[in-house]
LUMLUMVO-515436 format. One record per residue (C-alpha): x, z, y. Coordinates in Angstrom, 2 decimals. Each point is the difference from the previous one (the first is absolute). Last residue first. Layout:
REC_u_w_v
REC_X_Z_Y
...
END
This chain:
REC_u_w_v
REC_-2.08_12.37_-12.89
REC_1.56_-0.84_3.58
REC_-1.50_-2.78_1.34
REC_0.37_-4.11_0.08
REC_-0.77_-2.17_2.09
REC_1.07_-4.00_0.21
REC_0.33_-2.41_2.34
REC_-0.06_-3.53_-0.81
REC_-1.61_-0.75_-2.76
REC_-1.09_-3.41_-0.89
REC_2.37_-1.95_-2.68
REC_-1.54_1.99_-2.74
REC_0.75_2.08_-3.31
REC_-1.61_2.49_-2.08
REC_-3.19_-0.53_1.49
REC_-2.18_2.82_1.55
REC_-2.92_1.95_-1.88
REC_-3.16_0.11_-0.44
REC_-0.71_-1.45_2.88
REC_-3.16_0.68_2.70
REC_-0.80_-2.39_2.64
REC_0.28_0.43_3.84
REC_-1.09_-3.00_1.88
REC_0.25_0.26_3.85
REC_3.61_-0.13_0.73
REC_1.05_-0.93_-3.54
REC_0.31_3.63_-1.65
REC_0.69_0.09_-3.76
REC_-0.79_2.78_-1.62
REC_1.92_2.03_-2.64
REC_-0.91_2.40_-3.16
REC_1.46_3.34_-0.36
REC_-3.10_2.01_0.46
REC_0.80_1.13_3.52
REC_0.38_-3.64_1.05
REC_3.67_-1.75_0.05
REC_0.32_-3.07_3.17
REC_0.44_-3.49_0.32
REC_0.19_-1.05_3.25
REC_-0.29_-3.95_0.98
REC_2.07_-2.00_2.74
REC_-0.46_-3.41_0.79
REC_2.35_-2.74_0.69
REC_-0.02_-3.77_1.42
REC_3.52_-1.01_1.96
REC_2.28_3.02_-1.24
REC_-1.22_-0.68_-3.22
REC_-2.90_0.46_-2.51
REC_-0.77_3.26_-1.34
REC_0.82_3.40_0.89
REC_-0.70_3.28_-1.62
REC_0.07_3.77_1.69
REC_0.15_2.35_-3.24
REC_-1.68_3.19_-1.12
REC_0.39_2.89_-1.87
REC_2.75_-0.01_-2.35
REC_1.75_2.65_-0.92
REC_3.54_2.38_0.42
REC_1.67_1.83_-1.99
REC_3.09_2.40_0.70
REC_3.11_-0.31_-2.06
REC_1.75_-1.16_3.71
REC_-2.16_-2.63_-0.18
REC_-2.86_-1.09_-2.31
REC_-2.03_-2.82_0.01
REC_-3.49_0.03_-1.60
REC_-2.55_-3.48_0.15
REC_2.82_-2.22_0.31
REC_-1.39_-3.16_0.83
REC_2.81_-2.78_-1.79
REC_0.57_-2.12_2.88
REC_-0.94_-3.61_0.42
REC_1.92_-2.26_2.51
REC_-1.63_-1.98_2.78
REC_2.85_0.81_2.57
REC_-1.00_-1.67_3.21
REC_1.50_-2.30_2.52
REC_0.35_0.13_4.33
REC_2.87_2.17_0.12
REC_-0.02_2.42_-3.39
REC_-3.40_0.91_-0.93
REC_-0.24_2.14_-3.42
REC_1.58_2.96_0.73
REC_-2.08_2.69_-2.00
REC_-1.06_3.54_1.98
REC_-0.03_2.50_-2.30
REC_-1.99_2.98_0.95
REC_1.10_3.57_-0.63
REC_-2.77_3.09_0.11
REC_0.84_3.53_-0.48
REC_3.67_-0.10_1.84
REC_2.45_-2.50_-1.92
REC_3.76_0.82_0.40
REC_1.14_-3.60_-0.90
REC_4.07_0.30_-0.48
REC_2.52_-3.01_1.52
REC_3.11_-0.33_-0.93
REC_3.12_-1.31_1.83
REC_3.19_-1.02_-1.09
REC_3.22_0.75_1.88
REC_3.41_-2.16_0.80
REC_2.17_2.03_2.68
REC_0.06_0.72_3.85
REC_2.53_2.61_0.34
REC_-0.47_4.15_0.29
REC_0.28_0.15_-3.47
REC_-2.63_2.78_-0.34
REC_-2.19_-1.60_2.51
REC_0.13_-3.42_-1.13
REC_-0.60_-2.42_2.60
REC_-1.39_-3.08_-1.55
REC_1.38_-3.14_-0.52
REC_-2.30_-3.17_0.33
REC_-1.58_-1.76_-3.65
REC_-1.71_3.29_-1.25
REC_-0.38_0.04_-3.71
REC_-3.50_0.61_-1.78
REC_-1.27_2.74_-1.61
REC_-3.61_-0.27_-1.17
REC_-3.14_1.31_1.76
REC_-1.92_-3.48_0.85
REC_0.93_-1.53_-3.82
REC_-1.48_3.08_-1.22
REC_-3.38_-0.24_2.47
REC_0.23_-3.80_-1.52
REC_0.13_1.58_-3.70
REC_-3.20_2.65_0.81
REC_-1.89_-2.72_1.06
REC_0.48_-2.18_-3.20
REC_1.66_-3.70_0.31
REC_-1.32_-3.31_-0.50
REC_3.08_-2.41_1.05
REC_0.96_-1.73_3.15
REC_0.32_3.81_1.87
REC_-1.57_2.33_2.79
REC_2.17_1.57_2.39
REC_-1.69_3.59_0.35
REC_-1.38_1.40_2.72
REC_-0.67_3.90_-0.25
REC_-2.54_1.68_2.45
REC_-0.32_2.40_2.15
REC_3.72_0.57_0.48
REC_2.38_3.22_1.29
REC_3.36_0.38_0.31
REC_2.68_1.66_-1.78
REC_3.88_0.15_0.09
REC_2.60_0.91_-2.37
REC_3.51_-0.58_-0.12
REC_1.89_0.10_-3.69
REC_3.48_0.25_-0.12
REC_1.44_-1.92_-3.03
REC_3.20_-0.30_1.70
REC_1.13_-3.57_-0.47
REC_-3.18_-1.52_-0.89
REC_-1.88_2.17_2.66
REC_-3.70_0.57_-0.64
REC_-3.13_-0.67_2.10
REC_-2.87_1.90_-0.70
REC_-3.12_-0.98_1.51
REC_-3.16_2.20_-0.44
REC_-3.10_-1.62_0.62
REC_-3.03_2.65_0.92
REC_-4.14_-0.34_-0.18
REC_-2.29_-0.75_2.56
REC_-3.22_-1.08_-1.76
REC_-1.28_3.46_0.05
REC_-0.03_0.78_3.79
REC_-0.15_3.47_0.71
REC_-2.97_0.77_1.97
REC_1.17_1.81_3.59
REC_0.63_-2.70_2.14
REC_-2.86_-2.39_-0.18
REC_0.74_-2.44_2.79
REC_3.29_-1.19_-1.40
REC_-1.14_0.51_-3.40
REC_-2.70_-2.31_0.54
REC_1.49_-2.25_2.36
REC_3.06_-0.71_-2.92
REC_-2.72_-0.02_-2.69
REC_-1.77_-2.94_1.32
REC_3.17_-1.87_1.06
REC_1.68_0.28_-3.15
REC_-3.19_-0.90_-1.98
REC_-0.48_-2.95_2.36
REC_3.26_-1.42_-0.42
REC_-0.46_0.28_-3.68
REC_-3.49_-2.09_0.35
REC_2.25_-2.98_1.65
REC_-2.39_-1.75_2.89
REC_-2.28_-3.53_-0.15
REC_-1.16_0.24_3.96
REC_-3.82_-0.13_0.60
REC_0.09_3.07_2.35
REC_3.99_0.72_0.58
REC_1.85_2.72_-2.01
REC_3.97_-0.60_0.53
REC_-0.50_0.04_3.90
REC_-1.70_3.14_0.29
REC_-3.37_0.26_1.65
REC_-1.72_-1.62_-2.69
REC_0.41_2.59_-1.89
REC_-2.18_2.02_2.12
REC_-2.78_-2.41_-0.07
REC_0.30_-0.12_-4.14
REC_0.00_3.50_-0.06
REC_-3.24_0.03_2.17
REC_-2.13_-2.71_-1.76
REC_1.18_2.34_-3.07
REC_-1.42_2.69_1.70
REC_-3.24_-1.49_1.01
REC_-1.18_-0.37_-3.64
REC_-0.62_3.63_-0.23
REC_2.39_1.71_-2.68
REC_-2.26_0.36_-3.30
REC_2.63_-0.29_-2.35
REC_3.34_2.19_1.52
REC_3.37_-0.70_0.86
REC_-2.30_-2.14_3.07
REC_-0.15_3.19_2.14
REC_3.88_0.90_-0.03
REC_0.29_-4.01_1.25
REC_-2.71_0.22_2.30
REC_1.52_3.01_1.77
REC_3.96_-1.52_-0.49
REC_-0.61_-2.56_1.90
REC_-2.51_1.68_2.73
REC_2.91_2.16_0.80
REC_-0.89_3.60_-1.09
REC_-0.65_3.02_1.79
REC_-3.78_-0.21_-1.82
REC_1.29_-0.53_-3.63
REC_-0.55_3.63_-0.99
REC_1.92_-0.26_-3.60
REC_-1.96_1.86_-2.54
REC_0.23_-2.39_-2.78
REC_2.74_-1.29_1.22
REC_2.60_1.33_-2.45
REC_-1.99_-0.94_-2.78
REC_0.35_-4.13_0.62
REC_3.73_0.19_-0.14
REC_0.49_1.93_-3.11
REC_-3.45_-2.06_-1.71
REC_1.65_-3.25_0.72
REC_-3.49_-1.98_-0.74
REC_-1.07_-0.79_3.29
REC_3.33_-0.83_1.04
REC_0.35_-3.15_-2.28
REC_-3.13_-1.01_1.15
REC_1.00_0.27_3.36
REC_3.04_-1.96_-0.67
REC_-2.10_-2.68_-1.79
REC_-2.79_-0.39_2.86
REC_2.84_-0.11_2.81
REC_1.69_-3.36_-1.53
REC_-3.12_-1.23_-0.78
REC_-0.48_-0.31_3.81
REC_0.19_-3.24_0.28
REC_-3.37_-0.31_1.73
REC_-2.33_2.83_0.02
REC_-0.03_-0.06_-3.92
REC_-2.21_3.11_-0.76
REC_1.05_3.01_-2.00
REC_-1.32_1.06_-2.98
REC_-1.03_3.59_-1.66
REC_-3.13_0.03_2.71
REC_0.71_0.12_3.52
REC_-2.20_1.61_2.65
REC_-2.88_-1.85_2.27
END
């Protein structure tokens, strides 16, 4: 038997229905593997490469699910984070899969500046996705990716190069997106949840370079009852909603909502 557009509910494993969703539909991940030989693959990453795509035989997500359960973060039956399972998905894949850049690994540049010499030292590392702290109020995507990047001043002394002495310095951060970023919302803190709304910002841009929309993990509930939906941008401009097994058409996504979690957005 081979999957339709949904994905079935094996048991708590909403989690890995809305992160495949999500996947299905980023186009600059999902076009690299079109000719992929999966064969000297794990069997994780085989059935995951195989269920990117409608149709995948129902077996493989049987098999995901398996292999996950191998882990100690992704037990059968076990309530798990869906942005721990991005991280971990893509982390095998481009582990295994050498030689396909990876898309959603993009650059942070941090620049931290002297306030006695003004010397600026530069260092960059890479991310996959960007976490930002999420707030009391309703507040736009693109303003919480603002509050993540601003300067801010560093409480212990740093060396300073120039000065050759261990002086005040702020720090900055700068988001270096590659094709695809994904913005990964803090809303559980400890054992509580932040229920606030955000503004869904359909077009961010960074660096004067714009970025849209395409699909977001949601969550709703708490840490102690949850499920995870996908919404996720068709062709035509209009969005579905996948709910494990029930996929229904939108015509378009609210302004504002309490449920996203992750969101993914591509270079226009």
């Amino acid at each position: 038997m081979s999957l339709g557009k949904g994905l079935p509910n094996l048991g708590n494993t909403c989690y890995i229905n809305s992160i495949l969703q999500c996947l299905r539909y980023s186009k600059d991940f999902v076009y690299l593997l079109n000719k992929h030989d999966t064969n000297k693959n794990s069997l994780l990453v085989q059935s995951f490469v195989e269920l990117l795509y409608a149709g995948a035989p129902t077996k493989c997500l049987y098999t995901l699910i398996k292999e996950l359960a191998k882990t100690d973060e992704f037990k059968i039956m076990k309530q798990c984070d869906a942005h721990e399972l991005f991280l971990y998905l893509i982390d095998k894949m481009f582990t295994e899969i050498k030689y396909i850049k990876n898309p959603f690994e993009g650059r942070l540049e941090s620049t931290v500046t002297c306030q006695v010499c003004h010397n600026e030292s530069i260092t960059e590392y890479p991310y996959v996705s960007i976490s930002v702290q999420m707030q009391a109020n309703v507040q736009k995507v693109e303003a919480l990716l603002d509050e993540f990047s601003k300067e801010e001043e560093i409480e212990d002394l740093i060396q300073c190069d120039k000065c050759e002495a261990k002086t005040k310095s702020h720090k900055r951060l700068k988001i270096i997106p590659n094709n695809i970023i994904v913005v990964h919302l803090k809303r559980f803190t400890g054992m509580s949840k932040n229920h606030s709304e955000i503004v869904i910002d359909e077009e961010i841009t960074i660096n004067e370079t714009k970025y849209m929309l395409y699909s977001t993990c949601n969550h709703s509930g708490n840490l102690f009852g949850g499920h995870y939906t996908a919404t996720c941008m068709k062709r035509d401009g209009t969005w579905t909603l996948c709910n494990d097994n029930h996929v229904e058409s939108l015509a378009s996504i609210p302004p504002k909502s309490d449920r996203p979690y992750l969101l993914f957005y591509s270079k226009n």
